[in-house]
PyMOL Python script that loads the backbone (N, CA, C, O; Angstrom):
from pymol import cmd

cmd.read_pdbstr("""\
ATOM      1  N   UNK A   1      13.522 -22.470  -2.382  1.00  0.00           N
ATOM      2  CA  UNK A   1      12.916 -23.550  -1.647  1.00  0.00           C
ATOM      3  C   UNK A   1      11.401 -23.341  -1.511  1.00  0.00           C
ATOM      4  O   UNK A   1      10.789 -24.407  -1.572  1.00  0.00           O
ATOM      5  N   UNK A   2      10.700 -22.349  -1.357  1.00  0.00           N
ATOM      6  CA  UNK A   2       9.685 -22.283  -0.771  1.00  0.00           C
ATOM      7  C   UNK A   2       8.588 -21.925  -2.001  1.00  0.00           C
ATOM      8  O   UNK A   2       7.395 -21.634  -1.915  1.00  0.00           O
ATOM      9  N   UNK A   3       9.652 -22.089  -3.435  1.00  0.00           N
ATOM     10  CA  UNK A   3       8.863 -22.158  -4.592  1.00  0.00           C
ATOM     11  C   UNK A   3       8.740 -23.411  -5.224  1.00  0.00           C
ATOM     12  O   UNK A   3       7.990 -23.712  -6.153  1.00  0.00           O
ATOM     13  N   UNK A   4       9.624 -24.169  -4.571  1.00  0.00           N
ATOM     14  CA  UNK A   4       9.750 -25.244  -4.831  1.00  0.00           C
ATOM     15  C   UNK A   4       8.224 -26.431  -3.942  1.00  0.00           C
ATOM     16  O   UNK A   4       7.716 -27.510  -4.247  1.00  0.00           O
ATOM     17  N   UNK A   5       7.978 -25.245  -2.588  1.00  0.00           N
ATOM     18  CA  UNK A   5       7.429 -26.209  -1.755  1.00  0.00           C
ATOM     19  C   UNK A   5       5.814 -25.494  -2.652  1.00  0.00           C
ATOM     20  O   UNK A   5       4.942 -26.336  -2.434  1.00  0.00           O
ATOM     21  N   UNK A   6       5.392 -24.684  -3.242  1.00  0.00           N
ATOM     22  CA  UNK A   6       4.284 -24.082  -3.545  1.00  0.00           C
ATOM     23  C   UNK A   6       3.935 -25.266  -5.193  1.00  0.00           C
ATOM     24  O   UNK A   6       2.854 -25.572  -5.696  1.00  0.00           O
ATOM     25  N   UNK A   7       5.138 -25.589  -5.544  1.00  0.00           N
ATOM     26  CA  UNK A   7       4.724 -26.266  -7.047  1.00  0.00           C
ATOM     27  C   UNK A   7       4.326 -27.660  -6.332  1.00  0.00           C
ATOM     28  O   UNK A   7       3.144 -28.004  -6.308  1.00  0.00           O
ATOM     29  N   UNK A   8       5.215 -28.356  -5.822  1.00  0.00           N
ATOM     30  CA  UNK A   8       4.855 -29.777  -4.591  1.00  0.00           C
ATOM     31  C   UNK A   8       3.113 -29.420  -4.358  1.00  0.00           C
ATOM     32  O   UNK A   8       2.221 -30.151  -4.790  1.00  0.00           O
ATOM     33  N   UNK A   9       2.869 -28.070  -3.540  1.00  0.00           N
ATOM     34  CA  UNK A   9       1.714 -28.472  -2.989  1.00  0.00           C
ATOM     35  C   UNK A   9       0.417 -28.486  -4.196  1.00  0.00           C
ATOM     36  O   UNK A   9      -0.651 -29.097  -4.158  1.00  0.00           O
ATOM     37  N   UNK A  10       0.928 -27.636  -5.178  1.00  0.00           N
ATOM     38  CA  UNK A  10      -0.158 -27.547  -6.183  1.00  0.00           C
ATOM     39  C   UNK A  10      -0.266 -28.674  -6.980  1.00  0.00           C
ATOM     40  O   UNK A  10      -1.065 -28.593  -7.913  1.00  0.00           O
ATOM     41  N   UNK A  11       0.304 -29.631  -6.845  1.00  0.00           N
ATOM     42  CA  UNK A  11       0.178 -30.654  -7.572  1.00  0.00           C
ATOM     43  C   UNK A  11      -0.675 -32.145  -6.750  1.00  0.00           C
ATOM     44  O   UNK A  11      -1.240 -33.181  -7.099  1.00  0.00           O
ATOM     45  N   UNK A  12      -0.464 -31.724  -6.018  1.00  0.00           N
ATOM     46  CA  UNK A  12      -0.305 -32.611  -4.556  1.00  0.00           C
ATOM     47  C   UNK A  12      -1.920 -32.139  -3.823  1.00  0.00           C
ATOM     48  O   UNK A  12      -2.392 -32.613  -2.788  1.00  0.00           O
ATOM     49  N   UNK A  13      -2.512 -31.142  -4.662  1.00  0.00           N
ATOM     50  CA  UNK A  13      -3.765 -30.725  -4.273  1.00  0.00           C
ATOM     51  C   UNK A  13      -3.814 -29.850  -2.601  1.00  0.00           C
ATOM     52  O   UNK A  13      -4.823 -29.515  -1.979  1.00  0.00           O
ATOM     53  N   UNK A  14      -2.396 -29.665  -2.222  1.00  0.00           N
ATOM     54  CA  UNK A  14      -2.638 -29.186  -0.644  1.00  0.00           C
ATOM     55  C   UNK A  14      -2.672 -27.925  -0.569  1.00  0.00           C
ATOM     56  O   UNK A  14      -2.128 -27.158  -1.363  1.00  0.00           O
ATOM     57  N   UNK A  15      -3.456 -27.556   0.606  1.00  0.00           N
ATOM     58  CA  UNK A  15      -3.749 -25.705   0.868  1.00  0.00           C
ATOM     59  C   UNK A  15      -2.881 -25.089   1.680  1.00  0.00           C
ATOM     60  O   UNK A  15      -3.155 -24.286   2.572  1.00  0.00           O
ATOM     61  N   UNK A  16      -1.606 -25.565   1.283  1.00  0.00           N
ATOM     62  CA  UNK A  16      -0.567 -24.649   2.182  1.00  0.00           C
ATOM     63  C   UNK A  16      -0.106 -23.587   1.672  1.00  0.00           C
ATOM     64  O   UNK A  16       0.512 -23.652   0.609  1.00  0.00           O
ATOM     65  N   UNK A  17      -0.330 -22.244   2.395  1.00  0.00           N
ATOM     66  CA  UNK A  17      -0.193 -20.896   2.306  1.00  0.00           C
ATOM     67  C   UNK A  17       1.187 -20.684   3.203  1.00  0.00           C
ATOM     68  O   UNK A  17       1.459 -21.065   4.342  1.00  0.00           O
ATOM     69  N   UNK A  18       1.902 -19.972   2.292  1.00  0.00           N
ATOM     70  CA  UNK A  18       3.361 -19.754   3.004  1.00  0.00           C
ATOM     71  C   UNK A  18       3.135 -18.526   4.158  1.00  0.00           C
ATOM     72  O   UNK A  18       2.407 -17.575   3.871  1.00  0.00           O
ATOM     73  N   UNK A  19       3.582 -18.580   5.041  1.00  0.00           N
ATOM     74  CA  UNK A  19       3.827 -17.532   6.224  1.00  0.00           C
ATOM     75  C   UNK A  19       3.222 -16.685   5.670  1.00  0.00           C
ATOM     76  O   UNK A  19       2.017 -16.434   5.694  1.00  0.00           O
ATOM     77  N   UNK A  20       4.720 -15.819   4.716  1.00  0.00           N
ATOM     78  CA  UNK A  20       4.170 -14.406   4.569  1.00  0.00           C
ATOM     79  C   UNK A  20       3.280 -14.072   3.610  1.00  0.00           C
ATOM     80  O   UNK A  20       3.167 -12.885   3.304  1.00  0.00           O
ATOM     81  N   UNK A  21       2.499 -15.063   2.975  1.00  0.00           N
ATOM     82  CA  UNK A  21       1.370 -14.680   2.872  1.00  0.00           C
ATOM     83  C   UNK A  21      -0.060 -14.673   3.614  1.00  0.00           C
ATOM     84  O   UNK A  21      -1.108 -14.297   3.090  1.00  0.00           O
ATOM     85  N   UNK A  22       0.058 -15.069   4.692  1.00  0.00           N
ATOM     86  CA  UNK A  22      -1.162 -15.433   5.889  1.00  0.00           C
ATOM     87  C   UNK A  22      -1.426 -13.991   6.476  1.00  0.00           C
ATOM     88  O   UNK A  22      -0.427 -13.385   6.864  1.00  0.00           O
ATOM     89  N   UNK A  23      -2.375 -13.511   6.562  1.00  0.00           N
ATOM     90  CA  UNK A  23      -2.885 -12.477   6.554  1.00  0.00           C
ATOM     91  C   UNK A  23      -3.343 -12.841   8.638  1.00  0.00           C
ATOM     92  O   UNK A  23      -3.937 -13.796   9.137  1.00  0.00           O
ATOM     93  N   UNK A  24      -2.666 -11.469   9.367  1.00  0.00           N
ATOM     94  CA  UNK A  24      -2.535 -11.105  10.873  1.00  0.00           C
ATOM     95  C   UNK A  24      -4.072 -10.648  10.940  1.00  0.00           C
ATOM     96  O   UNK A  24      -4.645  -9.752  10.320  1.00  0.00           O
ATOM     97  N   UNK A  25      -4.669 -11.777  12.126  1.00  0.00           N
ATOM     98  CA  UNK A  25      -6.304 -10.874  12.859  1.00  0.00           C
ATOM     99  C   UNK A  25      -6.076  -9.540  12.984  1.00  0.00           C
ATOM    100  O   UNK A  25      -6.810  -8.613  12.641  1.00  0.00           O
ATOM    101  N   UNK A  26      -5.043  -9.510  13.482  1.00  0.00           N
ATOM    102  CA  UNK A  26      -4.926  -7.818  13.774  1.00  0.00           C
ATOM    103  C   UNK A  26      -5.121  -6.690  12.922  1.00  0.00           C
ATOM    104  O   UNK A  26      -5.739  -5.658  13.186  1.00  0.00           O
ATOM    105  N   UNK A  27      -4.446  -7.041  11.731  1.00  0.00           N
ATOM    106  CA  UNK A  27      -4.498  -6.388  10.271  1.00  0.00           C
ATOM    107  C   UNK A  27      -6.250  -6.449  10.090  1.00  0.00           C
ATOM    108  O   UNK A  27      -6.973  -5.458  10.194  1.00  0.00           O
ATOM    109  N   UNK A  28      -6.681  -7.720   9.826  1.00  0.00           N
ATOM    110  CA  UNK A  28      -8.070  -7.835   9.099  1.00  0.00           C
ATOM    111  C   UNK A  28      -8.676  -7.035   9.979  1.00  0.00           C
ATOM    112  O   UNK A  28      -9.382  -6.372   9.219  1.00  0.00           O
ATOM    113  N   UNK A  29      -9.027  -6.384  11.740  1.00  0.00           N
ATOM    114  CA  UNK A  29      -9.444  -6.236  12.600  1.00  0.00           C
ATOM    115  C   UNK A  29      -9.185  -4.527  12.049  1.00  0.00           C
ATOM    116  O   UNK A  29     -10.211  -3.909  11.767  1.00  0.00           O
ATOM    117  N   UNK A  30      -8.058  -3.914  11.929  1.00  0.00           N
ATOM    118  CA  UNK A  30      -7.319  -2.597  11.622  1.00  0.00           C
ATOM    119  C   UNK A  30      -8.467  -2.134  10.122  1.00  0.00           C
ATOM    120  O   UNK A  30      -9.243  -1.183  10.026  1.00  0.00           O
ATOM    121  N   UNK A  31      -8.241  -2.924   9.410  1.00  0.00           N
ATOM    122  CA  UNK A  31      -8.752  -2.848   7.772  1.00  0.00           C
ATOM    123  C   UNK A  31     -10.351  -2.254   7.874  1.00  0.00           C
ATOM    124  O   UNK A  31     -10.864  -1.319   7.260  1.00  0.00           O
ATOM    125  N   UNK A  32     -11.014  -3.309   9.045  1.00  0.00           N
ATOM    126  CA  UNK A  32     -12.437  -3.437   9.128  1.00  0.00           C
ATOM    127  C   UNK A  32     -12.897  -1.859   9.541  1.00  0.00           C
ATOM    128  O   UNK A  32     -13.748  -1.116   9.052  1.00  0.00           O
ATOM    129  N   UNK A  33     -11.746  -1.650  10.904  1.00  0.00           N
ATOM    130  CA  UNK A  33     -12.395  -0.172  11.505  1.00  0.00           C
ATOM    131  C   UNK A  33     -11.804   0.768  10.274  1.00  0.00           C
ATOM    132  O   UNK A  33     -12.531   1.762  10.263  1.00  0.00           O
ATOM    133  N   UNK A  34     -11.096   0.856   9.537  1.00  0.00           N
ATOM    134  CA  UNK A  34     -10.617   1.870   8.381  1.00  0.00           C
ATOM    135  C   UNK A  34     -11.886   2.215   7.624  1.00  0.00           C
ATOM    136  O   UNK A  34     -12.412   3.300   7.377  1.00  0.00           O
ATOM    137  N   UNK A  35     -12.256   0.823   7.297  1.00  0.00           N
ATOM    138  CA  UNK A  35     -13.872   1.076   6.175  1.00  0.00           C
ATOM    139  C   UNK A  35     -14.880   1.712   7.282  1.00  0.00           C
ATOM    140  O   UNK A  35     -15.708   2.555   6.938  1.00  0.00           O
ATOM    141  N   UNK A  36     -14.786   1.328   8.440  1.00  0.00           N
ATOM    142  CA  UNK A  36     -16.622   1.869   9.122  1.00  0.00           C
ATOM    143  C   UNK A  36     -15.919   3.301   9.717  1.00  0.00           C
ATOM    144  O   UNK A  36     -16.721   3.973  10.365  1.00  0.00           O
ATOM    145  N   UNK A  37     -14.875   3.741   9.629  1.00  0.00           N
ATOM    146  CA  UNK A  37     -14.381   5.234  10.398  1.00  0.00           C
ATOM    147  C   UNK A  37     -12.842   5.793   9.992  1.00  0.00           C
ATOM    148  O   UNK A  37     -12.347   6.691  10.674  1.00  0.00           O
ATOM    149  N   UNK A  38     -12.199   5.289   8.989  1.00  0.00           N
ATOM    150  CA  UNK A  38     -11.393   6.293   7.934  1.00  0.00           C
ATOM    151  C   UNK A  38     -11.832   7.668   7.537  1.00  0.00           C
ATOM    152  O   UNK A  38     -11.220   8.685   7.865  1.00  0.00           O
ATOM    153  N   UNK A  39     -13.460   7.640   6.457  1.00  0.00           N
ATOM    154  CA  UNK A  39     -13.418   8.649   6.003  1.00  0.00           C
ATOM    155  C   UNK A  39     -13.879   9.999   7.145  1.00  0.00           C
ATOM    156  O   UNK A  39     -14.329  11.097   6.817  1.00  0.00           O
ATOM    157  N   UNK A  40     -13.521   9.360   8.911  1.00  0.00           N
ATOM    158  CA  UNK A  40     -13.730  10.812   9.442  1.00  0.00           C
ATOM    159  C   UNK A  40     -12.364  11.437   9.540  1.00  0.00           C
ATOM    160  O   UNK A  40     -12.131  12.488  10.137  1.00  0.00           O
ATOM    161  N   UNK A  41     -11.390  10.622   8.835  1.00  0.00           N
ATOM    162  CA  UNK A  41      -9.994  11.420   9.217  1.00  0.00           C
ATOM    163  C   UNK A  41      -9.195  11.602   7.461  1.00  0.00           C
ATOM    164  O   UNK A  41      -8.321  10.974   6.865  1.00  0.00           O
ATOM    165  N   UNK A  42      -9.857  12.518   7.206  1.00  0.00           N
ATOM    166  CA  UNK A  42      -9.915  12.535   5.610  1.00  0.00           C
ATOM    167  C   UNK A  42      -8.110  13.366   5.868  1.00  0.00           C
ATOM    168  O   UNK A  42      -7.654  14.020   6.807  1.00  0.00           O
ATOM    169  N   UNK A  43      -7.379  12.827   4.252  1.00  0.00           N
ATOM    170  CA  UNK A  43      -6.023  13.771   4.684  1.00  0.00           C
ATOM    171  C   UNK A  43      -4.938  13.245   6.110  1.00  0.00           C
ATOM    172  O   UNK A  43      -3.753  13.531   6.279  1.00  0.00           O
ATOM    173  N   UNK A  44      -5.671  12.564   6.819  1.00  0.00           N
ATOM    174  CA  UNK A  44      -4.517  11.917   7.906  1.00  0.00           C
ATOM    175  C   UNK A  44      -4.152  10.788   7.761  1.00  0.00           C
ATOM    176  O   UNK A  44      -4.652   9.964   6.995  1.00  0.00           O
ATOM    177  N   UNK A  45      -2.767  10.555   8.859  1.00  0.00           N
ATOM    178  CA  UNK A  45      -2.429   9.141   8.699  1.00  0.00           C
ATOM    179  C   UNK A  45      -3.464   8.491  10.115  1.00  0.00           C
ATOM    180  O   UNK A  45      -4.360   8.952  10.822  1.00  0.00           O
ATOM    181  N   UNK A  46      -2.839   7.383  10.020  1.00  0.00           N
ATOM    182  CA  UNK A  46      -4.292   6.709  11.013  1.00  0.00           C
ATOM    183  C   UNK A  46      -3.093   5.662  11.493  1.00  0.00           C
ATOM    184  O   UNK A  46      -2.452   5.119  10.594  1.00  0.00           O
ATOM    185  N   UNK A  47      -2.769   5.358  12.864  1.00  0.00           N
ATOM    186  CA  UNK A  47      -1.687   4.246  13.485  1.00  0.00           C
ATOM    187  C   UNK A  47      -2.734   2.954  14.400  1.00  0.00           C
ATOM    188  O   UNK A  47      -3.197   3.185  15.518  1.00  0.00           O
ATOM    189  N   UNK A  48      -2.860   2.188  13.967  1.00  0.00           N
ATOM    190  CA  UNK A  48      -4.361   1.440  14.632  1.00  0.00           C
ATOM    191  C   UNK A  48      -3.149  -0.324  15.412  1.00  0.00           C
ATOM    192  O   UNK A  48      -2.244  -1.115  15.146  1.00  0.00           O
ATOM    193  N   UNK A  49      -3.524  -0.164  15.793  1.00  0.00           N
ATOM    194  CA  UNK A  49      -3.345  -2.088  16.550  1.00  0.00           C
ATOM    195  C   UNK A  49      -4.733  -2.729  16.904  1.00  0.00           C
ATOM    196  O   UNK A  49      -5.491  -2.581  17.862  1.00  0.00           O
ATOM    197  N   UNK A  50      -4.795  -3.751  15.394  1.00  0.00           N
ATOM    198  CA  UNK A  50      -5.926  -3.855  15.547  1.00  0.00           C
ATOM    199  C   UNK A  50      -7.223  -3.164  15.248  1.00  0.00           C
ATOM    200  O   UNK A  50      -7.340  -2.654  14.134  1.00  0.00           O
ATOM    201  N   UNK A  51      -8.242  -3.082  16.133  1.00  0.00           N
ATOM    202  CA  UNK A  51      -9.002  -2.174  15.939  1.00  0.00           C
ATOM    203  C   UNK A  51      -8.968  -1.189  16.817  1.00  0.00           C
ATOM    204  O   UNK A  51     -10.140  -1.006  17.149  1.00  0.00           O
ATOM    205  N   UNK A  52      -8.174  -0.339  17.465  1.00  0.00           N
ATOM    206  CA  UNK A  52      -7.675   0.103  18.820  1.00  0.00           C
ATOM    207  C   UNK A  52      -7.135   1.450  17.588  1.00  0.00           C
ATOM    208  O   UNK A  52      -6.313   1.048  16.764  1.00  0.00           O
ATOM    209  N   UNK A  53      -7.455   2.574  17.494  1.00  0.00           N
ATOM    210  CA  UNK A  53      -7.200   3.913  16.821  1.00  0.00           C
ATOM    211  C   UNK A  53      -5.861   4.165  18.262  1.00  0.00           C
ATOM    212  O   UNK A  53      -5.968   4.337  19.476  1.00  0.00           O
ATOM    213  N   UNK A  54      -4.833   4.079  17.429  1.00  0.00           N
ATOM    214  CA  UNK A  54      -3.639   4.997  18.631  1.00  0.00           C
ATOM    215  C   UNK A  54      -3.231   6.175  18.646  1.00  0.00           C
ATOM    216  O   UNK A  54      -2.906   6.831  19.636  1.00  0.00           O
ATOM    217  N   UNK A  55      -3.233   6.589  17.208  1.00  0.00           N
ATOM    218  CA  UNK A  55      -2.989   8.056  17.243  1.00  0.00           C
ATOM    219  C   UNK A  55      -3.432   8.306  15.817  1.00  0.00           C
ATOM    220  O   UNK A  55      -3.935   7.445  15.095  1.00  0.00           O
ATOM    221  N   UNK A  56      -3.136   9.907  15.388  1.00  0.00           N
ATOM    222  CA  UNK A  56      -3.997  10.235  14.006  1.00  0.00           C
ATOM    223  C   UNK A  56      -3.271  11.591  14.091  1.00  0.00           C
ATOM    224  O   UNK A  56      -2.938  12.260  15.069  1.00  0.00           O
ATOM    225  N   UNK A  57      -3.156  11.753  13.023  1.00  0.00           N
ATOM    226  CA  UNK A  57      -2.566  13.284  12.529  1.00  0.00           C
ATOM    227  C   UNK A  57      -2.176  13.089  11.299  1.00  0.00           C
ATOM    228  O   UNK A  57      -2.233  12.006  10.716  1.00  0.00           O
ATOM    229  N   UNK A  58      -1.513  14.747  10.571  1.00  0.00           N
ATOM    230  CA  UNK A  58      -1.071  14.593   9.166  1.00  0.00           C
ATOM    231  C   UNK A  58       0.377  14.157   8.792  1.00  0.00           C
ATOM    232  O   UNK A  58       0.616  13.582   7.729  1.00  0.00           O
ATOM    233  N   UNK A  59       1.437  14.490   9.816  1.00  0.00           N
ATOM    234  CA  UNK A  59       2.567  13.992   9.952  1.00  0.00           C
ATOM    235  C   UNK A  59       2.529  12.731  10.715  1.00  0.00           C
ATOM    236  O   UNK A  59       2.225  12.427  11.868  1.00  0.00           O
ATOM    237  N   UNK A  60       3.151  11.790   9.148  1.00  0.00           N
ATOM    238  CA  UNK A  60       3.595  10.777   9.713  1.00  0.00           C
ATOM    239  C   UNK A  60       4.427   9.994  10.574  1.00  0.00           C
ATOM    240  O   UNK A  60       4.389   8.807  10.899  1.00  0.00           O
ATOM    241  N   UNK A  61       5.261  11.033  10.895  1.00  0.00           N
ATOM    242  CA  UNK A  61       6.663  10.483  12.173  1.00  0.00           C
ATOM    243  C   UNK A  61       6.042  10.826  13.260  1.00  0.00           C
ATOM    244  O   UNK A  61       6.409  10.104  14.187  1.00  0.00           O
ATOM    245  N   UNK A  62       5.069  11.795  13.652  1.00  0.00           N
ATOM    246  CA  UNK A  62       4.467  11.855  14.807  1.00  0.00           C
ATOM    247  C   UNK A  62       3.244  10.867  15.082  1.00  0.00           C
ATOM    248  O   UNK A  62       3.178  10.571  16.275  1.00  0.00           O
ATOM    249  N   UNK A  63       2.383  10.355  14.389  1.00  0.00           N
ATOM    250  CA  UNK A  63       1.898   9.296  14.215  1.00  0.00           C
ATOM    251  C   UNK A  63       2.504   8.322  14.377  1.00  0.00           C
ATOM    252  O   UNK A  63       2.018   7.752  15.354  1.00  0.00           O
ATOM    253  N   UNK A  64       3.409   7.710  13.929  1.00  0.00           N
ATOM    254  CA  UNK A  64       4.155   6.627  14.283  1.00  0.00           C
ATOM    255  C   UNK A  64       4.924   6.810  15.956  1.00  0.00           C
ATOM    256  O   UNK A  64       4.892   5.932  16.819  1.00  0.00           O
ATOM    257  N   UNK A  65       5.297   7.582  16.038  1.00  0.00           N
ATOM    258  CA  UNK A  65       5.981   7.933  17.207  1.00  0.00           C
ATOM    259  C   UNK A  65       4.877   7.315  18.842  1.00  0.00           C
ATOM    260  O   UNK A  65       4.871   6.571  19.822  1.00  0.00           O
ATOM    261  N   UNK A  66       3.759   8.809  17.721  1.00  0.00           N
ATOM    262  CA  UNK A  66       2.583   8.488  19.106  1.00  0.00           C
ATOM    263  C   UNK A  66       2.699   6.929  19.050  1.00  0.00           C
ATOM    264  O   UNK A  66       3.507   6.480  19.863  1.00  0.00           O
ATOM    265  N   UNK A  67       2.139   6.116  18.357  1.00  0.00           N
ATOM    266  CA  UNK A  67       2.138   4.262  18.502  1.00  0.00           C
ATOM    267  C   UNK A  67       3.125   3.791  18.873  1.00  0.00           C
ATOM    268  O   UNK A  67       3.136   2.602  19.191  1.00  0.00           O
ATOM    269  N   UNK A  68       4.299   4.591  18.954  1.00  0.00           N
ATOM    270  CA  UNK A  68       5.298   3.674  19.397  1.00  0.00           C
ATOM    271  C   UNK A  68       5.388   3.802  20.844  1.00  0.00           C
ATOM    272  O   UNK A  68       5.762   2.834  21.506  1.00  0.00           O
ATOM    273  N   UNK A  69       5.013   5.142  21.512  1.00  0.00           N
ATOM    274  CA  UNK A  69       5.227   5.834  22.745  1.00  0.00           C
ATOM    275  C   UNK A  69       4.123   4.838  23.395  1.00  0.00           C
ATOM    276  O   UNK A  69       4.282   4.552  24.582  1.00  0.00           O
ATOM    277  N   UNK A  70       2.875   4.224  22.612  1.00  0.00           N
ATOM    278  CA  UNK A  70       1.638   3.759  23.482  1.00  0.00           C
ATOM    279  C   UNK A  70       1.839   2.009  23.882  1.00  0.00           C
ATOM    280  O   UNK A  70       1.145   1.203  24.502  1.00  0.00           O
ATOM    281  N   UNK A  71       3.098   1.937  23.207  1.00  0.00           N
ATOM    282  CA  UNK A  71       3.454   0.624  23.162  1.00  0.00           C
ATOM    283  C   UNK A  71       3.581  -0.481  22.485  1.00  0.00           C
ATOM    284  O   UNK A  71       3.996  -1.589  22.825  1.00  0.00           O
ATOM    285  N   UNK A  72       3.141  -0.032  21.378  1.00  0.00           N
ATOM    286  CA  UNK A  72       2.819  -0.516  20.095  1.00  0.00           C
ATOM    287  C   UNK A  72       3.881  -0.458  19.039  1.00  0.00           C
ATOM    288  O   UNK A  72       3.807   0.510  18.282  1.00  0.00           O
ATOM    289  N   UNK A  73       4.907  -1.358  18.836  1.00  0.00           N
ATOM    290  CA  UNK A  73       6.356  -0.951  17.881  1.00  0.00           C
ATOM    291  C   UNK A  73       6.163  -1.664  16.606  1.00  0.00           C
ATOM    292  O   UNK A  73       7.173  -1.985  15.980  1.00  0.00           O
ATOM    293  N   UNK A  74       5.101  -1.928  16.179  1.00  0.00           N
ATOM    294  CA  UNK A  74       4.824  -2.145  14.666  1.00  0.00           C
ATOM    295  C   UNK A  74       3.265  -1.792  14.197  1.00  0.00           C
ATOM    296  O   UNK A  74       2.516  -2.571  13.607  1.00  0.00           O
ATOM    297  N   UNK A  75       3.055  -0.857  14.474  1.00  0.00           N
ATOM    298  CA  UNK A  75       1.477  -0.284  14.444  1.00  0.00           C
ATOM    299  C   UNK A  75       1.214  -0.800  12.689  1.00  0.00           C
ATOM    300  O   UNK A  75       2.006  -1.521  12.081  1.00  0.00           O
ATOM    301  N   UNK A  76       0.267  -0.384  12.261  1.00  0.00           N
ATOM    302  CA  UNK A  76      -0.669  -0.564  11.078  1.00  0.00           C
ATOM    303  C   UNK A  76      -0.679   0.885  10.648  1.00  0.00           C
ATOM    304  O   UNK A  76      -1.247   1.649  11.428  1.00  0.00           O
ATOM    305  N   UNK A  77      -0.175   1.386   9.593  1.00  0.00           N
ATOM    306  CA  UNK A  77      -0.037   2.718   9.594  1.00  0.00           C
ATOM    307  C   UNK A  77      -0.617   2.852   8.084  1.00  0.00           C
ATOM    308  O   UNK A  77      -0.399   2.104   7.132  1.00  0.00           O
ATOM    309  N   UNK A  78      -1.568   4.241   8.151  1.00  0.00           N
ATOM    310  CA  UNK A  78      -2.432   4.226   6.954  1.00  0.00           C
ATOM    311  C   UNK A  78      -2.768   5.762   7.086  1.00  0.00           C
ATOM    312  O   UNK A  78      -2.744   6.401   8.138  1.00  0.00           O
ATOM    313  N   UNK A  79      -3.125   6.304   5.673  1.00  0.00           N
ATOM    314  CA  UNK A  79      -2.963   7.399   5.494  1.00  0.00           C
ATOM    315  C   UNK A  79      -4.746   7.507   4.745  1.00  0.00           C
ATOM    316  O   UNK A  79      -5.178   6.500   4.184  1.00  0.00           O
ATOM    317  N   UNK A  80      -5.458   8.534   4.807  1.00  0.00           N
ATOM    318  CA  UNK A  80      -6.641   8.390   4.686  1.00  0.00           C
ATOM    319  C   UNK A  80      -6.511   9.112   3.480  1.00  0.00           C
ATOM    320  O   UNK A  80      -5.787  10.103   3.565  1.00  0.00           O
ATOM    321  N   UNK A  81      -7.072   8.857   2.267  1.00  0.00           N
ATOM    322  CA  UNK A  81      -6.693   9.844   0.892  1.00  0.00           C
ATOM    323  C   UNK A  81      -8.053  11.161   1.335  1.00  0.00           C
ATOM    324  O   UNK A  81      -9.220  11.035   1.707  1.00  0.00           O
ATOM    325  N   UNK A  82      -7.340  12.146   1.113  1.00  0.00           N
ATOM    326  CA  UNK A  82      -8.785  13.293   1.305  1.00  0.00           C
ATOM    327  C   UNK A  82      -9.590  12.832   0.074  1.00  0.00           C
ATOM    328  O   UNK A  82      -9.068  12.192  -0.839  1.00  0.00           O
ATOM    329  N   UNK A  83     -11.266  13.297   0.104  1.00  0.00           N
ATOM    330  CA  UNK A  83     -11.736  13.260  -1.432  1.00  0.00           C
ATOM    331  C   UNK A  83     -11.379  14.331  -2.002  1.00  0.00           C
ATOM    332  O   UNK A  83     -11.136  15.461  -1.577  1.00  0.00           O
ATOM    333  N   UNK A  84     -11.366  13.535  -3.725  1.00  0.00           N
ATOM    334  CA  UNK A  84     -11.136  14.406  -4.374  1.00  0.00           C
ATOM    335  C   UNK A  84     -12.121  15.807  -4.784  1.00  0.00           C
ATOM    336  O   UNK A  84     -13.335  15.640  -4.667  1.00  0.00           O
ATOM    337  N   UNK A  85     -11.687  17.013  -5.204  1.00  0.00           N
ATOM    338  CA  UNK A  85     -12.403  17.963  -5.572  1.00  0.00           C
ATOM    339  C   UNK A  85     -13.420  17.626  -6.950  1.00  0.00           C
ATOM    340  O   UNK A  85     -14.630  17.805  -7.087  1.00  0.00           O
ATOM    341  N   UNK A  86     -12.426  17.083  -7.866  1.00  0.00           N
ATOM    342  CA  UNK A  86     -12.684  16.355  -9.305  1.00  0.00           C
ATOM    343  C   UNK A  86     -12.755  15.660  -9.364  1.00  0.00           C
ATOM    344  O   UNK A  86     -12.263  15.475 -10.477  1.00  0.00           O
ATOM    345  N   UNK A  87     -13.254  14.092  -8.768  1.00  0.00           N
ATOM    346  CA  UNK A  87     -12.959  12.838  -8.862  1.00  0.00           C
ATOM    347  C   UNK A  87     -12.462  12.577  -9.945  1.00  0.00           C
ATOM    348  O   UNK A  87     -11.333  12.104 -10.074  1.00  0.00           O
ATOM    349  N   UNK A  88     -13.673  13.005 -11.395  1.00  0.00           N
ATOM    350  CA  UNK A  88     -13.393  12.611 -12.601  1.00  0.00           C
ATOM    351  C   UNK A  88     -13.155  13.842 -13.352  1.00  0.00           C
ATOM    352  O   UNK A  88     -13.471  14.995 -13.059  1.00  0.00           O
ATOM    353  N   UNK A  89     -12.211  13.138 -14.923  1.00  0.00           N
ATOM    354  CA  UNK A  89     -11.306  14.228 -15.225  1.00  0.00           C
ATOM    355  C   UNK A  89     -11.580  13.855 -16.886  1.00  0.00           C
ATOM    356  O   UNK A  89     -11.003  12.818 -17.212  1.00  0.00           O
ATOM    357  N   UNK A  90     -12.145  14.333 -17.685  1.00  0.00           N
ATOM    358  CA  UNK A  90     -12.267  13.878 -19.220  1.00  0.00           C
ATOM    359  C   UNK A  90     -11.321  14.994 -20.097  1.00  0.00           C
ATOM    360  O   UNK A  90     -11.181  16.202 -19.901  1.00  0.00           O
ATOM    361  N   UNK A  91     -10.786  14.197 -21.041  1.00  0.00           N
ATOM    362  CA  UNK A  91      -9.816  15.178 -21.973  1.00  0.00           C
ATOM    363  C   UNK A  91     -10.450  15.651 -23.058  1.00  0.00           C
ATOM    364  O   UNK A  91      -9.860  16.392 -23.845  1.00  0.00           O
TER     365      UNK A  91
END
""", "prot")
cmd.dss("prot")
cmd.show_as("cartoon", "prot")
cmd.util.cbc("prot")
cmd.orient("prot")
């Protein structure tokens, strides 16, 4: 059905975006503080609502846990890649 309603609208010229593709303030808000203060938690996960940092560590069940304990039962959960030693690698 809801591929059915995406061919309708493209023809039909309309800008209807299905649910689950509509992107949560909260998320875009989470994303924003990742870029200006991720790389101080190089190697961790990061549990954010929003832009609101809830907890941080390397284990992820305790991270999640902490966000869940703060009240938060679907946190934004993100893992910070450490940098690499080698970025680049030629054969």
């Amino acid at each position: 059905m809801a591929e059915l309603r995406l061919q309708w609208d493209r023809r039909n010229g309309s800008q209807f975006i299905p649910s689950e593709l509509q992107t949560d303030p909260k998320d875009e808000a989470a994303f924003r503080w990742i870029n200006e203060h991720g790389d101080e938690y190089p190697g961790e996960w990061l549990a954010l609502d929003g832009d609101q940092l809830l907890a941080h560590g390397t284990d992820l069940a305790e991270v999640a846990a902490a966000a869940r304990a703060a009240g938060i039962q679907f946190p934004l959960l993100h893992l910070v890649e450490p940098p690499r030693e080698h970025p680049y690698i030629r054969s």
